[in-house]
C-alpha positions in Angstrom: -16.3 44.5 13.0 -18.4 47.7 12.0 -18.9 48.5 8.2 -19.1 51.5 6.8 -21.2 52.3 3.6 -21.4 54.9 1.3 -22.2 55.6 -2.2 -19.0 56.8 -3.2 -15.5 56.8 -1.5 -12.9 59.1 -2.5 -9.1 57.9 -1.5 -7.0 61.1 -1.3 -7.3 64.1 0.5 -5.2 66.2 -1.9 -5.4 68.5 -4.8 -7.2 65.9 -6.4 -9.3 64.5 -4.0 -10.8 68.0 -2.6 -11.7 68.7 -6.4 -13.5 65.0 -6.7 -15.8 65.8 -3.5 -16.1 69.6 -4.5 -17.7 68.2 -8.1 -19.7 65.2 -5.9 -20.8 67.7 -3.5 -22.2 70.3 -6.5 -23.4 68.0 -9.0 -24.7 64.3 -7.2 -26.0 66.3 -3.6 -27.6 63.4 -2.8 -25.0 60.7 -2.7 -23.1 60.3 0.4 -19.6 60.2 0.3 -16.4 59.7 2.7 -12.6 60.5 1.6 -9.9 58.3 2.9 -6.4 59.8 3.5 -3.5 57.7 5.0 -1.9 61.3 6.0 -2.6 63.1 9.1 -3.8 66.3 6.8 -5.4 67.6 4.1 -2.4 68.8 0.9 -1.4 65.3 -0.2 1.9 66.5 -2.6 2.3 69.9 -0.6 2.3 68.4 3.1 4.3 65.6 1.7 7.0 68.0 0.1 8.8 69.9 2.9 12.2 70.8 1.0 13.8 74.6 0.7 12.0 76.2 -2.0 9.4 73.7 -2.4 6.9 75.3 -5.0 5.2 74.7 -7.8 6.3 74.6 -11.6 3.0 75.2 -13.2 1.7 78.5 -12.9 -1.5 78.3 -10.5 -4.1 80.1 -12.7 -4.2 76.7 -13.9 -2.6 74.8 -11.0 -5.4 75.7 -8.9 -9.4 74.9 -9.3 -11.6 76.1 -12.0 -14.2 76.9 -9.5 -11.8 78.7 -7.0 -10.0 81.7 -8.2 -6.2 81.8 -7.2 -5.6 85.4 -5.1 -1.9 85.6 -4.8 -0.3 88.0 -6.6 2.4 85.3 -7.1 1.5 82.7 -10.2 4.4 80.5 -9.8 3.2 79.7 -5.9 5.5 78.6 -2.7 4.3 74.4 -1.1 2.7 76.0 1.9 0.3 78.8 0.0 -0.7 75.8 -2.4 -1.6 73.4 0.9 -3.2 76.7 2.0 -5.6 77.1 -0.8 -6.5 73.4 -1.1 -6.9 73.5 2.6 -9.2 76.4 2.3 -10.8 74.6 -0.4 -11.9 72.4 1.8 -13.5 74.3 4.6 -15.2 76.9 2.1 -17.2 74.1 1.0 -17.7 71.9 3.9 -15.5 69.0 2.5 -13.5 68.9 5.8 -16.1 66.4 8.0 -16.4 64.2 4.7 -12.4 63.4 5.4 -11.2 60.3 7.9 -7.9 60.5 8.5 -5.2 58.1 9.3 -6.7 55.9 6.6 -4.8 53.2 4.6 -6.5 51.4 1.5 -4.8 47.7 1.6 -7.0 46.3 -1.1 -10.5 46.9 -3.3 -12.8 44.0 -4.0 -15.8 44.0 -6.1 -19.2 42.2 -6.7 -21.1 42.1 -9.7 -23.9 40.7 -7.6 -23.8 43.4 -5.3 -22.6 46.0 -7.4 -20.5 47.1 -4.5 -16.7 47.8 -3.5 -15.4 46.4 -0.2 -12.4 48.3 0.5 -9.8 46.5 3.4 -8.6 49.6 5.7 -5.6 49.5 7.8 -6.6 52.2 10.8 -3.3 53.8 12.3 -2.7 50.8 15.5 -2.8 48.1 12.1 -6.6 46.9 12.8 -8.5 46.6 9.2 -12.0 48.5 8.6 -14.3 47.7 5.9 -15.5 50.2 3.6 -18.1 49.5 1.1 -19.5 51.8 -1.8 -20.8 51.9 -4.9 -18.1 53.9 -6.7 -14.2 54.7 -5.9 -12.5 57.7 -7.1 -9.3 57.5 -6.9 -7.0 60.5 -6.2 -3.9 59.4 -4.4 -1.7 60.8 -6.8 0.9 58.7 -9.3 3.9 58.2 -7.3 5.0 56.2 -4.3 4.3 58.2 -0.8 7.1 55.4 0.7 9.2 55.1 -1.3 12.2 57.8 -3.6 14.6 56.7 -6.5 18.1 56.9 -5.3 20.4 54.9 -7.9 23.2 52.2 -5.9 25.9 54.7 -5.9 29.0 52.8 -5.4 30.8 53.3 -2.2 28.5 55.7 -0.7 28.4 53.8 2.7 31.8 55.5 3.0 30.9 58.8 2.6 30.4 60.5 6.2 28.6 63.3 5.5 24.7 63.6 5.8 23.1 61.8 2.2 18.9 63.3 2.1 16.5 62.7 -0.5 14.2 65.6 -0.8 11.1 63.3 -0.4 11.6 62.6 2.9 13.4 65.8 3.9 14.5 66.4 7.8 12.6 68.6 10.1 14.6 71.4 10.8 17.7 70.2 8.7 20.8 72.5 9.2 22.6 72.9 6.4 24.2 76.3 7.4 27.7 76.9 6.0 28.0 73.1 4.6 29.6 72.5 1.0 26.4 70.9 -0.5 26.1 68.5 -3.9 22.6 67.9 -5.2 23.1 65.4 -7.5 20.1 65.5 -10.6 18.4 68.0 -12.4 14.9 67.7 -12.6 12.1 70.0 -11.2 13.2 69.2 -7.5 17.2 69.9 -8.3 16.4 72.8 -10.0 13.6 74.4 -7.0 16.1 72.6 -4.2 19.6 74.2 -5.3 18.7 78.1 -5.6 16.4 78.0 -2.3 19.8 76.3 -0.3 22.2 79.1 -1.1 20.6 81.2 1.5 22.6 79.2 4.2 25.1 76.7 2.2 28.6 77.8 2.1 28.5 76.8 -1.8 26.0 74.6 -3.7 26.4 72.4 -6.8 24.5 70.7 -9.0 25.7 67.4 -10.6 23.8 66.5 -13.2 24.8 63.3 -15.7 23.2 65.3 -18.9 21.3 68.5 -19.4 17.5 69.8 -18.8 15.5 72.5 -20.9 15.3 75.2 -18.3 13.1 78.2 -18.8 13.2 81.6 -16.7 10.0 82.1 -15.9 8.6 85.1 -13.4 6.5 84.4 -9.9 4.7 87.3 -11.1 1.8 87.6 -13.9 2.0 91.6 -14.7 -1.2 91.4 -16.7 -3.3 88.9 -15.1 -2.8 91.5 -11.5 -3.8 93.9 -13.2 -6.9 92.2 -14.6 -7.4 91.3 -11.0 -7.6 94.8 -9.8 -9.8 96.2 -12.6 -12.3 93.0 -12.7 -14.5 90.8 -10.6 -12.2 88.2 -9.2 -13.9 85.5 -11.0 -13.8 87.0 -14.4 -10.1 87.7 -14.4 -9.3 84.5 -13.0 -11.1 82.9 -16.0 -9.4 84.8 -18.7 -5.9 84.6 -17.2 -6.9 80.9 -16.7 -7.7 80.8 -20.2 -4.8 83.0 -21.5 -2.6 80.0 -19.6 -4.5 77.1 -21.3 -3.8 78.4 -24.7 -0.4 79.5 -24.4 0.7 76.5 -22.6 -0.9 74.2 -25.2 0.3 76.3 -28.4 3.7 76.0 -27.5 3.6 72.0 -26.4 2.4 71.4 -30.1 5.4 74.3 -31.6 7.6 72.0 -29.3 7.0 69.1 -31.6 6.1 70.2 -34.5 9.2 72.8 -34.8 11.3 71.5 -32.3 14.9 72.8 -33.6 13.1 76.2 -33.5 11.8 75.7 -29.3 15.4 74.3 -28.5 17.1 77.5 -30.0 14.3 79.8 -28.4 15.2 78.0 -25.0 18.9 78.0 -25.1 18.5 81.8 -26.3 16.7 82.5 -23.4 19.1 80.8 -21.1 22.2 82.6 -22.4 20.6 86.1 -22.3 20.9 85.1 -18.0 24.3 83.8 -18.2 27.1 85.8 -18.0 29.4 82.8 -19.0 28.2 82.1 -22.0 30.3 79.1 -22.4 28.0 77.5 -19.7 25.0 77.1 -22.1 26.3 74.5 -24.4 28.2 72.9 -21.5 25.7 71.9 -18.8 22.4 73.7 -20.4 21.8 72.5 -23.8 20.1 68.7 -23.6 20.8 65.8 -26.5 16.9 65.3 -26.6 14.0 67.4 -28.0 11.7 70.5 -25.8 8.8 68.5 -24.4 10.5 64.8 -24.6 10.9 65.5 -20.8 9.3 68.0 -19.0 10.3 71.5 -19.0 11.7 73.2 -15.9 11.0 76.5 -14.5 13.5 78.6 -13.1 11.3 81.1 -10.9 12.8 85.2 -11.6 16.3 83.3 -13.3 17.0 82.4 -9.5 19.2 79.5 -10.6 21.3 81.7 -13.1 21.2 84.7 -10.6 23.4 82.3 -8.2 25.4 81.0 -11.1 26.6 84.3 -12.3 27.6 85.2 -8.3 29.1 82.2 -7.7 27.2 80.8 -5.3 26.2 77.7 -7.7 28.0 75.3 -9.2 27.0 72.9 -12.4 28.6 70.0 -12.8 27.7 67.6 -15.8 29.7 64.3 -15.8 28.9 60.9 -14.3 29.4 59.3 -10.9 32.7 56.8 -10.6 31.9 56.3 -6.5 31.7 58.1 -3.2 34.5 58.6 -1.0 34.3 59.9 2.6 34.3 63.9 1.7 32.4 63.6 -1.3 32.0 62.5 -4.5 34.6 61.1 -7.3 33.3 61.3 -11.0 34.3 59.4 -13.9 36.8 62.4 -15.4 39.0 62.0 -12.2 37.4 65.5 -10.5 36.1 65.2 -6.4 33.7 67.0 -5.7 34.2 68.2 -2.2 30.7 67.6 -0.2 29.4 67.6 3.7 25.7 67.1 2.5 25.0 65.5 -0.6 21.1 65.5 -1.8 19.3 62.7 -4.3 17.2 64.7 -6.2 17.2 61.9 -8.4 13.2 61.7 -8.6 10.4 59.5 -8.0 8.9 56.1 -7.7 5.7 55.6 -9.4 3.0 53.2 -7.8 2.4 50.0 -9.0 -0.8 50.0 -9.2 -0.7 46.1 -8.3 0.7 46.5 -4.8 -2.9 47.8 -4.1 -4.6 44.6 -5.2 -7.8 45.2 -7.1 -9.9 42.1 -7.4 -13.5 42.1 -9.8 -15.7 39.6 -8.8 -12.9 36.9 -7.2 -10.2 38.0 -9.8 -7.2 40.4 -9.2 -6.8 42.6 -12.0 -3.6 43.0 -13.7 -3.4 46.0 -14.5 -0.1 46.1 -16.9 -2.3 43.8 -19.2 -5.2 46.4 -18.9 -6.3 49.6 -20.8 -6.9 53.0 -19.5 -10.3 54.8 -20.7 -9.9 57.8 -21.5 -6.7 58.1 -19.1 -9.2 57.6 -16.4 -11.1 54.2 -15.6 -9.3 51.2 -16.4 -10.9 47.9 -18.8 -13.2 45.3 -16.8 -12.9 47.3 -14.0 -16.2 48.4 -13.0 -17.3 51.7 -10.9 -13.6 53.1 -10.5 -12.1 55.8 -11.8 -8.4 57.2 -11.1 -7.2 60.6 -11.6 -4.1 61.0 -13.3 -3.0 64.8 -14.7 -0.6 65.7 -17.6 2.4 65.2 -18.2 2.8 68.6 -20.4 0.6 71.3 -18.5 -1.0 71.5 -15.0 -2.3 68.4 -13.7 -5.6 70.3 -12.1 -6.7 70.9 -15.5 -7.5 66.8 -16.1 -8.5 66.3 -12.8 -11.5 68.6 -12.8 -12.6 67.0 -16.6 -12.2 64.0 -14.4 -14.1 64.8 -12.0 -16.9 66.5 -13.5 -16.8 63.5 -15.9 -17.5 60.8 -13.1 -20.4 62.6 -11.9 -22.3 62.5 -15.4 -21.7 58.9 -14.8 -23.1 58.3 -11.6 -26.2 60.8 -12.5 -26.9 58.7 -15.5 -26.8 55.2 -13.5 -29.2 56.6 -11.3 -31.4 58.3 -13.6 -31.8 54.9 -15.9 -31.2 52.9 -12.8 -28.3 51.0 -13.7 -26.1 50.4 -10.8 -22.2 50.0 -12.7 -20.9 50.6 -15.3 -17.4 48.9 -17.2 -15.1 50.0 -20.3 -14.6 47.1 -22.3 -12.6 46.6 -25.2 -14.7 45.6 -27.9 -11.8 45.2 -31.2 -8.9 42.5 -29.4 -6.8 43.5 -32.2 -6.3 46.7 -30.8 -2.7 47.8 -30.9 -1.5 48.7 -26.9 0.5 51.2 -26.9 2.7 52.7 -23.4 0.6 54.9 -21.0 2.5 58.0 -21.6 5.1 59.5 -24.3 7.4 60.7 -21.9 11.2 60.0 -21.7 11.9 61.1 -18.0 13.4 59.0 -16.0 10.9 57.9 -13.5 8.1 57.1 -15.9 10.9 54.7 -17.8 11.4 52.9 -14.9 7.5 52.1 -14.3 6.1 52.3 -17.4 5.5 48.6 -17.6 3.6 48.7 -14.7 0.6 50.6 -15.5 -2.5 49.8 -18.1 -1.6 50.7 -21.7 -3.2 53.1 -24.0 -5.0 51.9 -27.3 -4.4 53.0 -30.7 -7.7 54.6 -31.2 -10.7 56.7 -29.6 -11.7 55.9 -26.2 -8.2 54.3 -25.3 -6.2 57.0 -26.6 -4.9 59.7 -25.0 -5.2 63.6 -26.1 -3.0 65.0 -23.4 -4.3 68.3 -25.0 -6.7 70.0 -22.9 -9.3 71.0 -25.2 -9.7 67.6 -27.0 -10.4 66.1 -23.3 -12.8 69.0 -22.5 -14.6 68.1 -26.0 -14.9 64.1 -24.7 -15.3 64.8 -21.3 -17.1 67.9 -20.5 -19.4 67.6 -23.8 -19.2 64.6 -25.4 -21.9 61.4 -25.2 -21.0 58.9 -22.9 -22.7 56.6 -25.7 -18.6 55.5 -26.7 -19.2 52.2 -27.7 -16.7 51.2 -25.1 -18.9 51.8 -21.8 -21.6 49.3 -20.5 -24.1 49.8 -18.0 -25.7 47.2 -15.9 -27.7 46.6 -13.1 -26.4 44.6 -9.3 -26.6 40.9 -10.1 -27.9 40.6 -13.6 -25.1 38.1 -14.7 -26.5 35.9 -11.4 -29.2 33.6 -11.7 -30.8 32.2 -8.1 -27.9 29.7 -8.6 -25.4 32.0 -9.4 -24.9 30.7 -12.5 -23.4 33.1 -15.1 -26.4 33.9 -18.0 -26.4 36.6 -20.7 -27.9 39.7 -20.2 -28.4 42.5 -22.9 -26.2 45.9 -22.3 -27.6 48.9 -21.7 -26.3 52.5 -23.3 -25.9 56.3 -22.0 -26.8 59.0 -24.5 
């Protein structure tokens, strides 16, 4: 069996994973690189994600690269003009040869000795390639490509109409004058329902409790304008900056003056309604602005079908499914020939991917993660994971850009890995993320915690991440670098060795 070696591998063909080889390609020329993507193309998220409406619900001045200004004139962007621009992305900078499709990462092993990964590859007719490499960058995303959330609804193997999660959504699925139910309302629900009334005899949305909703337009007045009047690059970086600031001043107003956001919201909300009755009914959540993420309702298309009757909310819980729809717990049917599970996602477990460091498989739930991106004792691998509260491009690239300092350093003071380690073991852990949505409750005790202080902590506030990882030392205290074998005498015995530092 053939093996292939490179100095870094990138798994991920995606948003993240063109940015990682963009940064690799402009700042470490000289290290040759491969990506590995299990898909048949380039988009990751938006070639997964083939529901009505599909779009995204950060604006794409920030969405979208730092290095590669966003041209539409629409900010809040549909799935296929998002797998466009990545896609273009790609060929504008000569990424598309680095990427082997069709490529399937089983498990990751490395050696100390060698200072090398061997990655296990399952090819598309099963067979296993080896990959080994110096460095993995992980970009695959957080959730499960497999596998959706859909809670055991009782009795809904009696219901005879057509039950879809929007994850794995039907080619050409013909919903044309059906009675649909969309049960959730998250980002998907809240995308899916508006987009379906084009065809739909009627759509509703059952929900079990509220969301913060907020009316946002697909259209930045001022940052066109500043498109038309300025180089492209300019206005892009001043919108993009406008977006940055506004995004994180009102995140910190959200908690520090969270009575204040939840009035401003629910304002906003009823000045779309013409029932105003509806906003304390189905619109007003128990739990604070920013305790789950906020959803964006593109040009008040969701209230726009409320008020003509094409939508329906329903807020109540689910007693079982009968064979025309759906009976809730205050006695009501709701009548349905579709029903859709927007009921969200699966995150990975990062241990169904094992890791193993020199014979050992990591656990990762017992782990911390370094500066939300590299993960303790685990040497040479970073994995890119965005915010939960603004665009997740805007980590990614700090990620990125981050990783190369690394590898330019090793190979500048000829080290050959580098490790976080956690130097204080009376660290307090603390969960990975301070989020209350669903998904992340379900999985949260999967993933490597957070510590209580600097490195382990994390900002999720851009500029604090751009100050440690764009301009701050990499002298933390918490990374070591070493060279290939140092701990291994000619007998492979296990000696001390002193650590070296990064300035």
């Amino acid at each position: 069996m053939s093996i292939q070696e490179f100095d870094v591998v990138i798994v991920g063909a995606g948003l993240s994973g063109i940015s990682a080889a963009y940064y690799l390609k402009k700042n470490c020329p000289n290290k040759t690189f491969t990506i590995l993507e299990r898909r048949e193309q380039i988009g990751g998220t938006w070639d997964l994600f083939r529901y009505p409406g599909v779009r995204s619900d950060s604006d794409m001045f920030t969405l979208g690269y730092s290095f590669k200004p966003w041209q539409s004139d629409k900010s809040i962007a549909p799935g296929d003009s998002i797998r466009n621009y990545v896609k273009d992305t790609a060929k504008e900078n000569d990424i598309e040869k680095h990427i082997q499709f069709q490529q399937k990462l089983i498990s990751s092993s490395w050696s100390s000795k060698e200072a090398r990964w061997t990655l296990d590859v399952e090819q598309n007719d099963g067979s296993i390639q080896q990959v080994r490499t110096n460095f993995v960058m992980g970009c695959s995303g957080y959730y499960n490509y497999d596998k959706a959330y859909t809670p055991d609804f009782n009795g809904i193997e009696h219901f005879k109409g057509q039950v879809v999660h929007p994850q794995f959504w039907p080619t050409n699925f013909d919903y044309s004058d059906k009675k649909v139910v969309v049960i959730g309302s998250g980002a998907t629900a809240v995308t899916l329902v508006p987009a379906m009334t084009d065809k739909a005899a009627h759509v509703t949305m059952l929900q079990r409790s509220p969301t913060y909703m907020a009316n946002l337009p697909s259209e930045d007045k001022l940052a066109n304008t500043l498109k038309r009047a300025l180089p492209p690059k300019l206005a892009y970086a001043l919108t993009r900056s406008k977006k940055i600031i506004f995004g994180a001043g009102f995140f910190k107003l959200s908690r520090t003056r969270p009575a204040m956001v939840k009035k401003l919201l629910l304002k906003g909300v009823a000045s779309q309604l013409k029932d105003k009755s509806l906003v304390k009914k189905h619109f007003t959540p128990s739990y604070n602005p920013w305790d789950e993420r906020l959803c964006a309702v593109t040009d008040g298309d969701m209230f726009k079908g409320i008020n003509k009757g094409n939508i329906s909310v329903v807020t109540d819980h689910i007693e079982q499914f009968t064979e025309n729809g759906i009976q809730l717990k205050s006695g009501v049917i709701l009548e349905a020939d579709i029903v859709i599970t927007a009921t969200g996602l699966v995150l990975k477990n990062p241990n169904d991917t094992p890791v193993f460091v020199d014979g050992k498989q990591v656990d990762f739930p017992s782990a911390f993660s370094y500066k939300g991106m590299m993960v303790s004792e685990v040497p040479n691998m970073s994995n890119t994971v965005g915010y939960t509260n603004a665009s997740w491009t805007l980590k990614a690239d700090l990620i990125h850009a981050y990783v190369c300092r690394l590898i330019n350093y090793m190979g500048k003071s000829n080290q050959d890995y580098c490790v976080a380690k956690v130097e204080n073991p009376n660290m307090d852990p603390e969960l990975a993320m301070d989020f209350s949505s669903g998904y992340v409750k379900r999985s949260i005790h999967l993933l490597p915690k957070q510590g209580d202080r600097k490195p382990w902590k994390l900002f999720n506030n851009y500029f604090l991440d751009f100050l440690s990882l764009k301009m701050g030392s990499l002298q933390d205290g918490a990374i070591e670098f070493h060279r290939a074998g140092e701990f291994f005498n000619s007998q492979e015995d296990i000696q001390l060795s002193p650590k070296s530092t990064a300035s």
